[in-house]
Each structure stands twice: as C-alpha cells, then as structure tokens.
C-alpha positions in Angstrom: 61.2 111.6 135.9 59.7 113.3 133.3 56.0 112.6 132.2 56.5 111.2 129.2 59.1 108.6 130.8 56.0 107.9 133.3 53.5 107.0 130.2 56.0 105.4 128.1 56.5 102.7 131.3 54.7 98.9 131.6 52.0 98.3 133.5 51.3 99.8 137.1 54.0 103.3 136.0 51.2 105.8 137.8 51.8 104.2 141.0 55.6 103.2 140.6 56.4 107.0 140.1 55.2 108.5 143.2 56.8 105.3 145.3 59.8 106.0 144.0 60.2 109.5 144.6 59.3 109.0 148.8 61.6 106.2 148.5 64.5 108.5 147.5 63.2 111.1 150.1 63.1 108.8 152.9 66.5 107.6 152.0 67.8 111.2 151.9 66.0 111.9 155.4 67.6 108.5 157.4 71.2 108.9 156.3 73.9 110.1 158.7 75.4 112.2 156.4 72.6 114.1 154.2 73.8 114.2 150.8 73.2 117.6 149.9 71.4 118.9 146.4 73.5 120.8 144.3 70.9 123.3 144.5 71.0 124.5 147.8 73.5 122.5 149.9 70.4 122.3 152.4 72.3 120.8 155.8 75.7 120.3 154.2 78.6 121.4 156.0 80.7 124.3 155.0 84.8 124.3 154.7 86.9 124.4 157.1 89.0 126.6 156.6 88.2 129.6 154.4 84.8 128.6 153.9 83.7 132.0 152.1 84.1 132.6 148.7 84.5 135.9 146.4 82.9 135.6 143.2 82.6 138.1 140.2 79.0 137.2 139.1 78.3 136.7 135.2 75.5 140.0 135.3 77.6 142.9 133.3 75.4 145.2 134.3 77.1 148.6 135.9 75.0 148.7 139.5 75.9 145.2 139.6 79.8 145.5 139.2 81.0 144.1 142.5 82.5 141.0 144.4 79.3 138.6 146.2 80.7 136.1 148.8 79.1 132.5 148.5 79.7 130.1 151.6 81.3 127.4 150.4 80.2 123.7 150.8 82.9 121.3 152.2 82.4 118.8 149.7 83.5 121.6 146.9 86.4 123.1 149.1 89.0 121.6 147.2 87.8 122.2 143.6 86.7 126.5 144.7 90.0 127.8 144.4 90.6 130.9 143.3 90.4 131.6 139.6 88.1 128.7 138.8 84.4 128.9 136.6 81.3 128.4 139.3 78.0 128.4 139.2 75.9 130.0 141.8 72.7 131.2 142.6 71.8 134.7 141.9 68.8 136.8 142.9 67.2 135.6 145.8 65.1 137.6 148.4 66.2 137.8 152.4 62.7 136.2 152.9 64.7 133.1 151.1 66.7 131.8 154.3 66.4 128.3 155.3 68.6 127.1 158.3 70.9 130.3 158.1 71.6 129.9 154.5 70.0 132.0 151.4 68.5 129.7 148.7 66.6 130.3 145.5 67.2 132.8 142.8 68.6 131.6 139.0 72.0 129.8 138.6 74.2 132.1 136.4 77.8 131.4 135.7 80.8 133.0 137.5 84.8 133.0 139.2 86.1 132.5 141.9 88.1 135.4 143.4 89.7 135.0 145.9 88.8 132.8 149.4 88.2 134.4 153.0 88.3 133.2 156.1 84.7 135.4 156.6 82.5 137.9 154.5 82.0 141.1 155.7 78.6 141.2 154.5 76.2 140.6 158.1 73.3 138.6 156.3 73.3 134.7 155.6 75.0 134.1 152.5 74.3 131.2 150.1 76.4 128.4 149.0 78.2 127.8 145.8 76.0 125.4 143.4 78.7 124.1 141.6 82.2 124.0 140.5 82.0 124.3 136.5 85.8 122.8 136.1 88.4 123.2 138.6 90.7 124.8 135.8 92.2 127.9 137.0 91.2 130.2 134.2 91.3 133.8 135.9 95.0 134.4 137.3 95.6 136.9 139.4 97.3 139.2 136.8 94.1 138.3 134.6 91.8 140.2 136.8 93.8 143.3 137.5 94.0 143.9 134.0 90.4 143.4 133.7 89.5 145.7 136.5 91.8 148.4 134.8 89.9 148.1 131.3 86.4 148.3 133.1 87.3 151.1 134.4 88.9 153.0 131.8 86.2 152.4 129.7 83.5 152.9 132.0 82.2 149.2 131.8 81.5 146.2 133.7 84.7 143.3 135.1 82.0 141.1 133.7 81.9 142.0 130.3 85.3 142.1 130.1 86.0 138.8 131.4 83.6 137.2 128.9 86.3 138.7 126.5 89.0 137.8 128.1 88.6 134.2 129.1 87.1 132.2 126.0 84.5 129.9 126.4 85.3 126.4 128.1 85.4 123.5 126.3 85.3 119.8 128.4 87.2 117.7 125.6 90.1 120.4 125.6 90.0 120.8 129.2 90.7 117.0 129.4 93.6 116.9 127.0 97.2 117.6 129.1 99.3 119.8 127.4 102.6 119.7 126.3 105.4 120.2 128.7 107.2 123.9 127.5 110.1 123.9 125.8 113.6 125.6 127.0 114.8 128.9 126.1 115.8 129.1 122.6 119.4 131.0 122.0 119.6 134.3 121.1 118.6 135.0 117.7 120.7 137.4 115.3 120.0 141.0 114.5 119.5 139.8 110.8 117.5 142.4 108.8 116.9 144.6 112.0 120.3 146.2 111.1 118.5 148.2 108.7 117.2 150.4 111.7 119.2 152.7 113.7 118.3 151.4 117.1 117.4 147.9 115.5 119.8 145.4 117.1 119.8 147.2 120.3 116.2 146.8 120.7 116.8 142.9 120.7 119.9 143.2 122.3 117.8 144.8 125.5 114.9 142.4 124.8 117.0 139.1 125.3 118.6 140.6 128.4 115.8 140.8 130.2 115.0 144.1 130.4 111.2 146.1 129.2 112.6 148.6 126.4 109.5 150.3 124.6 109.6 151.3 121.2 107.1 152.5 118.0 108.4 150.8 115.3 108.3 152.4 111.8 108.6 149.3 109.1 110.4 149.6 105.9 108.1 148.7 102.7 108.6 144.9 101.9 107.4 141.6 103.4 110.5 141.2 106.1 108.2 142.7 108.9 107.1 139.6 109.5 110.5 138.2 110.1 111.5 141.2 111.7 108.9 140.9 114.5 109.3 137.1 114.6 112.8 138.3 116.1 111.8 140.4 118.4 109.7 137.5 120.3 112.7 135.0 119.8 114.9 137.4 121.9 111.9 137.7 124.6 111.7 133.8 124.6 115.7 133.9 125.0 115.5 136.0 128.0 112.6 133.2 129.5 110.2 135.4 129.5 106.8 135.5 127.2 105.7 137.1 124.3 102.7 138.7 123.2 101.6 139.8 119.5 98.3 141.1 118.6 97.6 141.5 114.7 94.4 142.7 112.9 93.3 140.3 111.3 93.8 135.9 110.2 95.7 136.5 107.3 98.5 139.1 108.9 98.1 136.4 111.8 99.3 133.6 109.2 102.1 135.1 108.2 103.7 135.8 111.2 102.9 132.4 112.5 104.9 130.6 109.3 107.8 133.4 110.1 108.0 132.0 113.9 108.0 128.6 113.0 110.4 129.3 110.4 112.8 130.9 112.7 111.7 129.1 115.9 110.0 125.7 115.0 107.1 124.0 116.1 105.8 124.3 119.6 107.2 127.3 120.9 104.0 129.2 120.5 100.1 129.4 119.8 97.7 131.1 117.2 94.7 132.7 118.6 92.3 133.8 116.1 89.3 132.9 115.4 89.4 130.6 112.6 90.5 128.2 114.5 87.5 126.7 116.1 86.1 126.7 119.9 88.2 123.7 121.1 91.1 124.3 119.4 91.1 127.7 120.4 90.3 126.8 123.6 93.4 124.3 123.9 95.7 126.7 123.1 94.7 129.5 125.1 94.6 126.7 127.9 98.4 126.2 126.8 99.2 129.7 127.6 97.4 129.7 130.4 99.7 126.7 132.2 102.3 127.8 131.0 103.6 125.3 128.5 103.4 128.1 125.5 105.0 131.3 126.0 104.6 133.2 122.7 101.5 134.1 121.6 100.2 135.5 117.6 96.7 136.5 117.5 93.7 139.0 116.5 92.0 141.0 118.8 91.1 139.0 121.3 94.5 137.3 121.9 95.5 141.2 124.1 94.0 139.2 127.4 95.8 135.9 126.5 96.9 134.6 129.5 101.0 135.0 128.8 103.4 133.9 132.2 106.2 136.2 132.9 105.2 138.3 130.2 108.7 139.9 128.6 107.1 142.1 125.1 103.7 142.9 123.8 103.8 144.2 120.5 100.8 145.4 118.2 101.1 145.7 114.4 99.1 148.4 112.0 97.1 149.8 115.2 95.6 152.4 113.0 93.3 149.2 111.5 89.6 149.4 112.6 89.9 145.6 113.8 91.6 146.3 116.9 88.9 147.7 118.4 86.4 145.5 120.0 82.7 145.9 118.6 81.3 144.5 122.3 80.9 146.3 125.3 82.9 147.9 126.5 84.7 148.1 123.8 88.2 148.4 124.5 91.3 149.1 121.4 93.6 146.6 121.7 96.2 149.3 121.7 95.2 150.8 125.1 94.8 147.0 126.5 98.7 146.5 125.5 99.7 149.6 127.0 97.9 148.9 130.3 99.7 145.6 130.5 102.9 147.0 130.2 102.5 149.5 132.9 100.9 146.8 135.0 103.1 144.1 133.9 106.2 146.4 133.4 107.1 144.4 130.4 108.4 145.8 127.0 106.4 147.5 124.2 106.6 147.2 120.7 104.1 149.2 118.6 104.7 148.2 114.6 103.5 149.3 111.5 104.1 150.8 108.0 102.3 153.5 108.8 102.1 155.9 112.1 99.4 157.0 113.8 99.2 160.1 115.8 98.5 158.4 119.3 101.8 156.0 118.2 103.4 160.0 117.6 102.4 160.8 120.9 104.1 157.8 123.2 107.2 158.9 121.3 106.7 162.6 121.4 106.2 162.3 125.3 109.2 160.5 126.0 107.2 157.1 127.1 108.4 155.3 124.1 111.7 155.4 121.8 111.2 155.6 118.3 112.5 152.5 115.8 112.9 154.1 112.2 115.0 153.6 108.9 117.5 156.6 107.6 116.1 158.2 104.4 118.4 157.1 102.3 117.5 153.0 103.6 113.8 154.1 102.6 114.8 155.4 99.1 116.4 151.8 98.8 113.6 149.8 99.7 110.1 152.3 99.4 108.3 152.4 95.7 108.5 155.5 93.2 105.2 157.8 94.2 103.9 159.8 91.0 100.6 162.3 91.9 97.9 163.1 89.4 95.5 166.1 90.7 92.4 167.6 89.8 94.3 170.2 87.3 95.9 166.9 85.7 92.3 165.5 85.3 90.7 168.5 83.7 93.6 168.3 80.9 93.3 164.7 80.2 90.8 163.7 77.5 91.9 159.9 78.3 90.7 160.5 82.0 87.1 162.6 81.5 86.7 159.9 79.1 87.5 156.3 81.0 87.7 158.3 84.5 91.7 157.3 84.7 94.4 159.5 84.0 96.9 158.4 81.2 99.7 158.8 84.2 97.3 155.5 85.7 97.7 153.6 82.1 100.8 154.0 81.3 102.3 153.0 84.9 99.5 149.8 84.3 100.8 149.0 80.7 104.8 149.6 81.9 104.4 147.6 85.4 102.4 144.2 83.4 105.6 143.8 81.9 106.9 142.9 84.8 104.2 141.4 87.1 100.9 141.9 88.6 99.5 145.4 89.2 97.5 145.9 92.1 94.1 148.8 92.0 93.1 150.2 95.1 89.7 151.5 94.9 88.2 152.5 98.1 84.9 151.0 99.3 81.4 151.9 98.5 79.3 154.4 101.1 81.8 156.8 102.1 79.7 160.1 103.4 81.0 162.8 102.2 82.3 165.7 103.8 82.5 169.8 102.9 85.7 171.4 102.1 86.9 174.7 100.5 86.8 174.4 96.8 89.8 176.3 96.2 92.4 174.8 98.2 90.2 171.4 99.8 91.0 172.6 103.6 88.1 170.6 105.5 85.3 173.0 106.3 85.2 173.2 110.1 83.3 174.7 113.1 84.2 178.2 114.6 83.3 176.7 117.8 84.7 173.3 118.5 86.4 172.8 115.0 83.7 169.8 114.0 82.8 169.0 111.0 80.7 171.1 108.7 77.5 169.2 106.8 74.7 170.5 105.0 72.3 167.5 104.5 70.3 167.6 101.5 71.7 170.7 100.3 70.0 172.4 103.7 71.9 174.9 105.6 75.4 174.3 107.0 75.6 173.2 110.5 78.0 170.9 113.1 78.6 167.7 112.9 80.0 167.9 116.6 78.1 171.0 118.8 75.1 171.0 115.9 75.7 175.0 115.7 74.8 176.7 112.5 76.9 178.4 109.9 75.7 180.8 107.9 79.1 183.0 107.2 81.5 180.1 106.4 85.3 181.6 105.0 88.0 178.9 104.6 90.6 179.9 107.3 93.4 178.9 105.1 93.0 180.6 102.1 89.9 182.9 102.6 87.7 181.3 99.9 84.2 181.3 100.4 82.5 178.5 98.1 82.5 174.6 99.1 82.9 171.4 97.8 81.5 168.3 98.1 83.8 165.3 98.3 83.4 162.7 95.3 82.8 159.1 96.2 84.6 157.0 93.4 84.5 155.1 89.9 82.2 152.1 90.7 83.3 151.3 86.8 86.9 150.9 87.6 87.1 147.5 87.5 85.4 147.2 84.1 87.3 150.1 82.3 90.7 148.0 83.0 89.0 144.7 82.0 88.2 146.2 78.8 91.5 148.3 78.4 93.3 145.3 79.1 91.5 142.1 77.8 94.1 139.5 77.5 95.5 139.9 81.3 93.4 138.1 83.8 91.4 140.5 86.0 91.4 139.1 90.3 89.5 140.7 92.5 89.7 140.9 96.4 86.6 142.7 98.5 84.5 142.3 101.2 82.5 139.2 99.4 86.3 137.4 98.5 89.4 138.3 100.5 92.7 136.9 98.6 95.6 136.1 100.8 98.6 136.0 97.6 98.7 136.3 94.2 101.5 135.0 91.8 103.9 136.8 90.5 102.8 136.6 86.7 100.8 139.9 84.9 97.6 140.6 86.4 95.4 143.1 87.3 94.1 142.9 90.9 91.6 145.4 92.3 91.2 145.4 96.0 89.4 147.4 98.0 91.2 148.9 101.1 92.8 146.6 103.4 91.9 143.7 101.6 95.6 143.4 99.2 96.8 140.6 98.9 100.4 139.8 99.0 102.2 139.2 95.4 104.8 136.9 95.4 107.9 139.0 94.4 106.0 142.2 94.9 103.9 144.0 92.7 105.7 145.5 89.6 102.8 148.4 89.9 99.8 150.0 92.1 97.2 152.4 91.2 95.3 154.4 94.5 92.6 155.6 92.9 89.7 158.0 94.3 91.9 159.5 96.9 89.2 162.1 97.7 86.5 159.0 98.7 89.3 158.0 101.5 90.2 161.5 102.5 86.4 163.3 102.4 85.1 160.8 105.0 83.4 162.9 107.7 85.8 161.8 110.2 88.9 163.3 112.4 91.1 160.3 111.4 90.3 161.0 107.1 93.8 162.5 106.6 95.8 159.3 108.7 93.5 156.6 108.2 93.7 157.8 104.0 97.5 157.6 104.2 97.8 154.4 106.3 95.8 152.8 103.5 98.0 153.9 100.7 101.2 153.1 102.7 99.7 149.8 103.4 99.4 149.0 99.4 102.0 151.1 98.3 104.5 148.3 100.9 103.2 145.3 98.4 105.2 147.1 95.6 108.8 146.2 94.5 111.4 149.1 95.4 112.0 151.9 93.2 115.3 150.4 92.0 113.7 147.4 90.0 110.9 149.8 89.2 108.2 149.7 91.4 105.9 152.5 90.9 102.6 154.0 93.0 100.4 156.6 91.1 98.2 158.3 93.5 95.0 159.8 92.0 94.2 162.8 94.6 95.2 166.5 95.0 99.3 166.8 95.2 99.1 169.8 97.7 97.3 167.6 100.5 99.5 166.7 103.6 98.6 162.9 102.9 99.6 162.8 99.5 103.1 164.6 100.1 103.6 162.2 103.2 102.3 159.5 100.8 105.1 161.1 98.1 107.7 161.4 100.6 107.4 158.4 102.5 106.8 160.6 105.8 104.1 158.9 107.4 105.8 159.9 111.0 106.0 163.7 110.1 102.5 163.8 109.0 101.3 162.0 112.1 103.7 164.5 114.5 102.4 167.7 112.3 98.6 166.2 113.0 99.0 165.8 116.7 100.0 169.9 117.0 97.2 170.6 115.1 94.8 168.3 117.7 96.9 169.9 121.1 96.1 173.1 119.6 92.5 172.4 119.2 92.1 170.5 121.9 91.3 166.8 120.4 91.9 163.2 121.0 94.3 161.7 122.1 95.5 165.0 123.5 92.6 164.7 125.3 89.9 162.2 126.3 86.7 162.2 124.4 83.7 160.3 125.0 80.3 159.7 122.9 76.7 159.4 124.4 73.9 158.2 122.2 70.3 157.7 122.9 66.6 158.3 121.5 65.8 162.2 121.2 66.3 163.7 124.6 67.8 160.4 126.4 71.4 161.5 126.3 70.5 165.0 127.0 69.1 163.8 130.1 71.9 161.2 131.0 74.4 164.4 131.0 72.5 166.4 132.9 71.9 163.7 135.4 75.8 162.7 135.4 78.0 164.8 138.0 80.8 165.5 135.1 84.1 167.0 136.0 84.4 170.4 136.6 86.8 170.6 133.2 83.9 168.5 131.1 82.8 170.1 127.7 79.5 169.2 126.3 80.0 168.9 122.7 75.9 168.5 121.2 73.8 166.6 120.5 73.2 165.7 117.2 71.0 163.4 115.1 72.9 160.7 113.9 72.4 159.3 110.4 69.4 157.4 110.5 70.6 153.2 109.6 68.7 151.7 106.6 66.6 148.8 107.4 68.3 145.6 106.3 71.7 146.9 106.8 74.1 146.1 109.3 74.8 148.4 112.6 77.8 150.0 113.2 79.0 149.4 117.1 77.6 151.7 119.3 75.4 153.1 116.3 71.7 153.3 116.3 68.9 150.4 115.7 68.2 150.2 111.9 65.2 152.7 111.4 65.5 154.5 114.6 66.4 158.1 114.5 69.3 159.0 117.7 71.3 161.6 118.4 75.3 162.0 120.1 76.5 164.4 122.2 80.3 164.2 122.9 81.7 164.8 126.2 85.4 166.5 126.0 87.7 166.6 128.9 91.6 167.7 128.9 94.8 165.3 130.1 94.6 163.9 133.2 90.5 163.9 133.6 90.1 161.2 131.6 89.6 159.0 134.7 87.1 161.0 136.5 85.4 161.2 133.1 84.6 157.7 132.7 84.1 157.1 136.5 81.6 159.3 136.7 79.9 157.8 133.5 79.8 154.7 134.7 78.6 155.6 138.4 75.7 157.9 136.2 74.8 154.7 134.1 74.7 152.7 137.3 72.1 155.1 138.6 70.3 154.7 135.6 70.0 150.9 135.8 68.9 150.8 139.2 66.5 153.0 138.9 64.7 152.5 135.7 65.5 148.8 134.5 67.6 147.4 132.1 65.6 147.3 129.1 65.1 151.2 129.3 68.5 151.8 130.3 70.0 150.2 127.8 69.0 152.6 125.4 71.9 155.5 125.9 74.9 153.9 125.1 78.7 155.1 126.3 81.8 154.4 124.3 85.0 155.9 126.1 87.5 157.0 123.5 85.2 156.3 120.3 87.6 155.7 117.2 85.3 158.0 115.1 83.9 161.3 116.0 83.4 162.5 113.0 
C-alpha cells in the first residue's frame, strides 16, 4: 500500500497500515504450504520432472549471447514449456543465495528453450519469476534460424528474436483463431506460359518438391498474379508459403491478387500498417498453424510458416529489405538461410536483376526463370536515349533543362494517358569520373572510389590512399568530371509547358498508390510510382547521371533497377508506350536499360567484381568508430589469415537536425570506416571472429563505450 493510499484512509490509517502488513506476514509464515512470491519463489518447490529451464535472456549484448538455466517452480511447470515468453531475474551476485537458490538482480524478459532434467552449471540457480503467456511463440525451427542470422551477421540471438517474434498483445492472444482451411486444387499455369520454364516451376511446386529459381518478370502488372500462383501451387502441395515484399503498397497488391485467385482466409498480411494487435493476430495465425501463406515487408522473413513449401522475395535490389536494427540482416540472405535450413523452394522475383540474384544462377544453386526476346519485345516499352552530345545541340534543353526528345514523347504520350517523370531524389554525393568517356574514377589499389572533397586533392574513398597521377584505364584520358545532381525545377518547367493538364506528384512527403488512366503528368521520385490504371501512355527518366554518379558500388544496378522499375508502368511498345532516358547512350545501364538486358548487365558486373575481388564474390564487412576506435578494434580482433584491411576513412560528417543513416555516425560527430575484405569461404570466420572481438570489447570496457564501433556484416553500400 502506497503512501498516498495510507493518507487518503479514515481515521486511525497510520496504525491500520503496519497491522496489516504483519497480519499478511504472519499468515504467510503459519501456512502448510508457503505461497511463494513471484519474486523469488523463496521455499516453493521445484518440478518434478525436468525442473531446469534454458532461457535466452532479453540482454543483446555480444558477451552475453548464451543459454542461462532458471530452476523452475512447480506451480509454473506446466505453463514453462519450451518456446514460451518468461520473465526472470537477471544480474544477481553469488553472495545472493538464500536456501540454495539465487535471488535478486532486475526482472528482464525472455524464452524458454528447451527443459532439462539438470543444468550443468555447479552453482545455485534461480527460479523463473513468471510465465508472461504460455503461448508457444519460439518454435524450434524459429530459433535455428535465428542462431544462423546471429551468427552470420556477427550479432546477438537476442536482437534477432526481438525481430523475429513481434511484440505480445493479451487481447489477440485471447482471441482463438480460425481452424485452417484444406488444400486448394492446383491452380493453372495461366500467364506463366509466357516463360520458358514457367509452368514447370509450378508444376514442381504443387508436387511437393523445393525447386529454386530467380525469376526475371516481364514489364506489366501480372507479376502480381504471377506470383500469387506460385503460392497457390505451394498451398496445393499442403505445404506453406512465404512472400516478402519491400514495401505496404507492393504488399497490397499482391494480397488483392491472392484473394482474387484464392479467397479469403487462406493467408495473412504482415506489414506494418496494420497495427500491434492485429499484426500480432495474424502472425499468431501463422504461428498455429491455421494460415499457411504469408505476404509481408521486411519483417514477415521470420514469420513463423509450418511445413514451409516456397519463400519467394520480390525487387531484392530495393533498400527496404534490409533491416535498419542490429544486426541488420537483408531479407534476401534470411530467405536463403531458410531454404537451406528448411530445404524448401526459392523464388527470387523482380523486373530487374541484381548481381547477387546473377550469382545463385551463375553457380548452379538456382535455375533461372526468363522471357524469350521476342516475348519482351511484345510486352517491354520503346527505350529512346538522349546524351550529353544531344544536350549541347538542343537550344530547347539549355534553355528549359529538357531535351525536345523529352517534349515531344510528353506532348505524343498525353494523348493517350498519363505520363509519368522520374526525377531522382535530392542529396546524391557525387562521384569523379573520366570526362571523356564517364568510366568511374577508381583506386590503383583496391579499385575504391576516387573523391576530392572541396576541390582538395584526390584520394580513396575505400583504403584513403592518395592519387596524384590519375589516367582513366579505359580510354587514357586524364581530366575528371564531377557528376551533376539534377533539375530541382523540373516539376515547374512541365507545369508551365503544359498548363491545362493536371500536374500529381508522388515523393517522400506524399506516396501515391494509382493514378487514373486520363492525361496527366506525374513526377515521382525513385521508387515512389504509382501504378496507372491501363499503364502509362509515356515516362521520362530524367537526370540519369544523379542515379548513376552516386559514390557507391551498386550506382550502375541500383540506376538501372530504378528505370526498369518505372519503365514496367508503361504500356508495351505495340500501343505506343515510350521511355526516354536522359543520360549518356554509351553507359552499360543505359544500353541494358535500351535493350531490356537487365540479366546481362548484372552477369557482365559480377566478372568485373570476381576480378576485382568485391562483394558478393566475397564477404565484406564495415567497422566505424570515433577517430582511432576502429583502428584499435582491428588490431585487437584475431582476423583470418586471408583478411584485408581496407582504411579507414572519415566518413561524411551528418548535419545536425538530419536523420542518421543505419550504421552511420551521430549527427555532428566526425567517424571514420575501415572495411574488412575477406575471399569465398572466410566469410564465417570473418564475422565470428568480429563478434568474439566485440564481445571482448564489452566485457572489458562497458557498454556505453563499447557501443561506440559499430559492425555491419555485408553492408549494402560501400561506396
């Protein structure tokens, strides 16, 4: 009883207070059977049978990441199976043993593991506090999966389980859910007939067996169908089906095609949006079994799926897919990992190709799933190039800053529909390439990036070596080139050009999902386009050199999986669908872009990365840190004998006020990277002995010091 409940009483409370309290204690003392407190289980006795209990602790900290073993009260033996959320005491001292049991220390959260018959640990253990729910939450399969992300990604089975299993929710927890449905008949090939290995794919699917495929969509909006089929065939076989999508809207759509082609009830939508509980009720749905399909972002790739039969990915070039948190895992790699673990099939889909998808097909592990040339002609868009040479000719384009190419296809295609404008987002750094033929400036030594900040002298972006005889390697020029970020007044030029058609616009502040199919003009930024109903009759990609001068490894692929993204929207060249492309003709992108070749640029960029040894032919991680902390960590860190030290570097120092980029540095704080390269097969021993370096680290200097050099296994940019 609280103080205030004490003053608030009537007459004589001072002295009711303390009565009541030895009251209570006497009682507690007399009984025959001592009710114990949930705190300590003081006197109570222990199960009978198996009366220890594993439990992965709720600390994800790295010299913390191991099983403790909890006795376990008899009154909770039922309700501690394995897999269920507990709470137990954490942190006491061996001076904190009353009558052979440890008490004290803070109640944190936690699972049970596993039961034992006895702990292998000598010293008094102490009991579980409490059983949170006795919802079995953390299957079997659940764990193994986490344990193999932790490791790969040199992190801790705690942080990955807060990932994995979503927060619990009483009210959802309470509802039953609904008894699962049977099989559902074999669906037909329908428009997967336009692929070569199409209807065999679901043929295998819906007989039970794990075929793994990359999947290289036609342009159009029958992906979503497409894939929809590929789950009904897993659900035919009575098995489950997993799809992981980048974002709500992709989400939505292939939701409405599965309960087009499906109905209702067959499976659950995991994103976000939703809300805790609901969210919570479905995944709880998975998890027992009555759902066995499941659509979702990026956290759906641990959803709980039984007798898991396909887990497909779509577009995982997009930035979503990987996880911001700790340790940031790619949803990718997580679906790959359950398919070896789970030895289910594989379905990686997209529009585009990126050159880890080019390398599960070049090594044999998957098959790939691709159009003939002359079905692409059919269904991709006309692609029409202007260049810089174009631009210097045109008065129209030094004038508006659009080439007359760019108006006419606008003033043709609003004929006929809307027109969509791709202009690519604002702070793009920009990167040095040869003036003469725009080959990306690189290091002699590790082939980094080349930057001169400020107009200072050139030096690595990777190694942080200096440069001071630069020749382009390609064509022997001499003189570089800053790329240009784009028109900021591209919007407004077509407003003005155009004043009686509506103007839409979709962007970071106001994401569109559709569009009707009457004239407009809709400028998007990248990855933000929304779907037109019918298609769109036109698309401008303007400022290809903002997308493609980005200081980054992936400039060339991630450049071309946007325009292949917004170039899909478009009607077919046979009704007169038309992409102009504003960026240099001679570029690898823009002729993949031209040829709709996104799978021979992504095969021609993974020979260039074997040769020069980068990811994902190898394994490459990033250490950050103050000035001299990371330095320090690698020196400290027993790396593999095949380990190359790549730095460090300052990093660019994060305005105050704006938001962080995962794994970046604090706003205002100056850090620097050093990369950490090691060839195939020592990726393992890479991130092990990271981990075990950072756990040495922690132990020895605190968290709050520790905390400051930060790991990321596998970063998606390196620069």
């Amino acid at each position: 009883m609280s103080s205030r409940d004490e003053s608030s009483g009537q007459g004589g409370a001072e002295d009711a207070v303390p009565e009541q309290l030895a009251l209570i204690r006497e009682s507690v003392r007399q009984a025959k059977v001592p009710r114990a407190k949930p705190r300590t289980w003081r006197g109570a006795a222990l199960a009978k049978e198996l009366p220890v209990a594993r439990v992965v602790v709720d600390k994800g900290v790295l010299h913390l990441d191991r099983y403790f073993d909890y006795a376990v009260p008899e009154e909770l033996d039922a309700e501690a199976q394995p897999g269920v959320r507990v709470r137990v005491r954490f942190g006491a001292g061996r001076g904190s043993v009353h009558g052979g049991r440890r008490e004290g220390g803070g109640l944190i959260s936690g699972f049970v593991v596993e039961r034992l018959a006895e702990s292998d640990y000598a010293g008094p253990l102490a009991a579980l506090a409490q059983v949170v729910s006795p919802e079995r939450v953390l299957s079997p399969e659940l764990l193994a999966l986490a344990r193999a992300v932790a490791d790969r990604y040199a992190g801790s089975l705690a942080d990955v389980l807060q990932l994995a299993i979503p927060p619990r929710n009483g009210r959802a927890e309470q509802k039953p859910s609904p008894e699962p449905l049977p099989p559902p008949p074999r669906p037909e090939p329908g428009s997967w007939v336009r692929y070569g290995r199409g209807a065999a794919f679901l043929q295998a699917l819906a007989d039970g067996d794990a075929p793994r495929a990359v999947w290289n969509a036609l342009p159009g909006p029958e992906w979503a169908e497409e894939l929809a089929r590929a789950v009904a065939a897993t659900l035919a076989s009575g098995r489950g089906a997993l799809v992981v999508v980048p974002d709500g809207r992709i989400a939505a759509r292939v939701d409405a095609a599965l309960t087009e082609l499906l109905g209702a009830g067959r499976h659950a939508l995991l994103t976000a949006d939703a809300g805790p509980e609901k969210r919570y009720r479905e995944w709880l749905a998975v998890r027992r079994g009555s759902v066995r399909a499941v659509v979702g972002t990026r956290a759906a790739m641990f959803a709980p799926v039984q007798n898991l039969g396909l887990v497909a990915i779509w577009d995982d070039g997009d930035g979503s897919h990987s996880e911001p948190h700790a340790p940031q895992p790619h949803a990718r790699d997580v679906l790959l990992l359950r398919a070896a673990h789970e030895k289910c099939g594989f379905l990686l889909a997209s529009w585009s190709c990126t050159v880890e998808a080019a390398q599960l097909v070049e090594s044999g592990w998957a098959l790939p799933l691709a159009a003939d040339r002359e079905q692409v002609r059919v269904t991709a868009p006309l692609v029409r190039t202007v260049g810089d040479g174009d631009l210097a000719r045109d008065e129209a384009a030094r004038a508006a800053r659009l080439p007359t190419l760019a108006w006419q296809a606008v003033r043709e295609g609003l004929k006929r529909g809307p027109v969509l404008v791709q202009v690519p987002r604002r702070g793009y750094v920009p990167r040095l390439a040869c003036e003469r033929c725009r080959e990306p400036a690189r290091c002699r030594h590790c082939a980094g990036p080349l930057e001169a900040q400020d107009a200072g002298p050139l030096h690595c972006g990777w190694c942080g070596q200096g440069e001071s005889d630069w020749h382009c390697a390609a064509c022997g020029g001499f003189r570089l080139r800053a790329q240009i970020v784009g028109a900021r007044r591209t919007a407004e030029e077509l407003g003005r050009a155009f004043p009686a058609v509506p103007v839409r616009t979709s962007g970071r502040d106001q994401v569109l999902d559709t569009v009707p199919d009457s004239p407009a003009l809709v400028v998007s930024t990248p990855g933000a386009e929304p779907v037109a109903e019918g298609g769109y009759a036109a698309a401008l990609l303007l400022d290809g050199w903002a997308m493609l001068g980005r200081p980054d490894l992936r400039a060339g692929e991630e450049a071309l999986r946007r325009w292949v993204g917004a170039s899909a929207l478009v009607r077919p060249q046979t009704v007169g669908g038309t992409v102009v492309v504003v960026a240099e003709p001679t570029l690898r992108p823009v002729q993949a872009l031209v040829r709709w070749d996104p799978t021979g640029h992504a095969v021609r960029e993974l020979a260039e990365r074997a040769e020069l040894g980068f990811p994902p032919v190898s394994r490459m991680a990033a250490v950050s840190g103050p000035f001299g902390a990371a330095e320090e960590f690698l020196r400290a860190a027993q790396l593999p004998s095949d380990a190359e030290v790549l730095g460090p570097v300052p990093l660019p120092v994060t305005d105050l006020g704006r938001p962080r980029r995962p794994g970046g540095p604090p706003p205002g704080e100056q850090w620097e990277r050093a990369l950490v390269r090691v060839p195939p097969g020592s990726g393992s021993a890479l991130a092990a002995a990271l981990k075990t370096a950072q756990a040495a680290r922690l132990a020895k200097s605190g968290r709050s010091e520790a905390e400051t050099v930060r790991i990321r296994v596998d970063p998606p940019d390196i620069g």
